[in-house]
N, C-alpha and C positions, 0 to 999 in steps of 0.2 A: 504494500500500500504506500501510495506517495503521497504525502502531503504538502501544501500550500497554507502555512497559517498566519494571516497576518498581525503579527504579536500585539502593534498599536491598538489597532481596530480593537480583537479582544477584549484589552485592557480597558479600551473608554466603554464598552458595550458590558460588562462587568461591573464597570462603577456606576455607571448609570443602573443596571438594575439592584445592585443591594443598595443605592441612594434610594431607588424607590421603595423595594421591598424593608427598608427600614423604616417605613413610612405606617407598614404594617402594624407592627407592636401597638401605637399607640391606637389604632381601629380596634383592635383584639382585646386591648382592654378597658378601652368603652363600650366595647360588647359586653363584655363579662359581668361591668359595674352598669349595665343595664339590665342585664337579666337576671344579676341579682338584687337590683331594685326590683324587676317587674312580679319576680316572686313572691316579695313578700310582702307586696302590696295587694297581690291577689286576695282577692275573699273568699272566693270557691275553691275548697280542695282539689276537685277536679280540674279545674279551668289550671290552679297554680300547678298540680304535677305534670298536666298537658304543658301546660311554657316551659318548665324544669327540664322536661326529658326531651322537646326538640332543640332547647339552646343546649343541652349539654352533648347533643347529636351534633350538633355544629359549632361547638367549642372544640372536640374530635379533629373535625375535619381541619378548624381553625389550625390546628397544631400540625397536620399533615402536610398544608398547604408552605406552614415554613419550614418546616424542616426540611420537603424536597425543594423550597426555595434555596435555601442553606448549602445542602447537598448537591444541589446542581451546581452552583456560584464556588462550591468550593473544589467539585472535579471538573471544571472548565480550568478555573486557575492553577491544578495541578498540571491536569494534560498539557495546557499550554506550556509552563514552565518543563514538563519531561521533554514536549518537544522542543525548546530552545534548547537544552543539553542535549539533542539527538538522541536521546531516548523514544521511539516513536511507539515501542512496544509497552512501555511504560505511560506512556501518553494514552494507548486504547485502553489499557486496565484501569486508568483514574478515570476515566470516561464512564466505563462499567460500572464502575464503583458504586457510582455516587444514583445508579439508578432507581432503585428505589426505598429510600431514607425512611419513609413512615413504617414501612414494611419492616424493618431492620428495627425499628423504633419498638414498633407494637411487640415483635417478637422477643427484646432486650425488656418490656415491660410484665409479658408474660412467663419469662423465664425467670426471673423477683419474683413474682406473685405465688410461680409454682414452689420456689425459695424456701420464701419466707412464710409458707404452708406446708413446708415438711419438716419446718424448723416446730410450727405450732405443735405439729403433731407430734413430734420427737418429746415434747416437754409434758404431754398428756402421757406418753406409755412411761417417763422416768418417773 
């Protein structure tokens, strides 16, 4: 495989988006300090568990959206730089890498969960 990568271009195309996607944070948590106000302003139990469990549906998502933001921003900048060292093979693996973060995410949060439940359980049979 040959490559063509214009190192400049990258670099400004990279800063431009984590300048925007740092624009993020501050959206994501006047989501969060919204629906946790809309919560507990609710009056109907039903009505507030229905708002609880699609904002926490999409506070999920909220965290997938940056992290593979994250992830991508960050194996662009690696590939780029293995391909300035002439590393080109090293450049497709950070590429791979960083495919997909939330997945790697969830599965890093599930593997704690399974953890720190056989730790419970460990301390009920002593």
């Amino acid at each position: 495989m040959k490559w063509k990568i214009q190192v400049d271009q990258v670099r400004t195309v990279l800063l431009a988006t984590a300048d925007k996607a740092g624009g993020l944070e501050p959206v994501a948590k006047e989501y969060a300090d919204y629906a946790e106000r809309a919560v507990r302003q609710s009056q109907a139990t039903l009505v507030g568990q229905a708002v609880a469990d699609f904002l926490t549906h999409y506070q999920d998502a909220w965290r997938d959206f940056s992290d593979q933001v994250n992830a991508s921003l960050a194996g662009a900048r690696d590939a780029t730089m293995a391909y300035v060292h002439g590393q080109e093979e090293m450049a497709l693996n950070a590429q791979r890498a960083a495919g997909d973060a939330p997945a790697k995410r969830r599965a890093a949060e599930a593997k704690a969960i399974a953890d720190n439940d056989a730790r419970q359980r460990r301390k009920y049979v002593e």
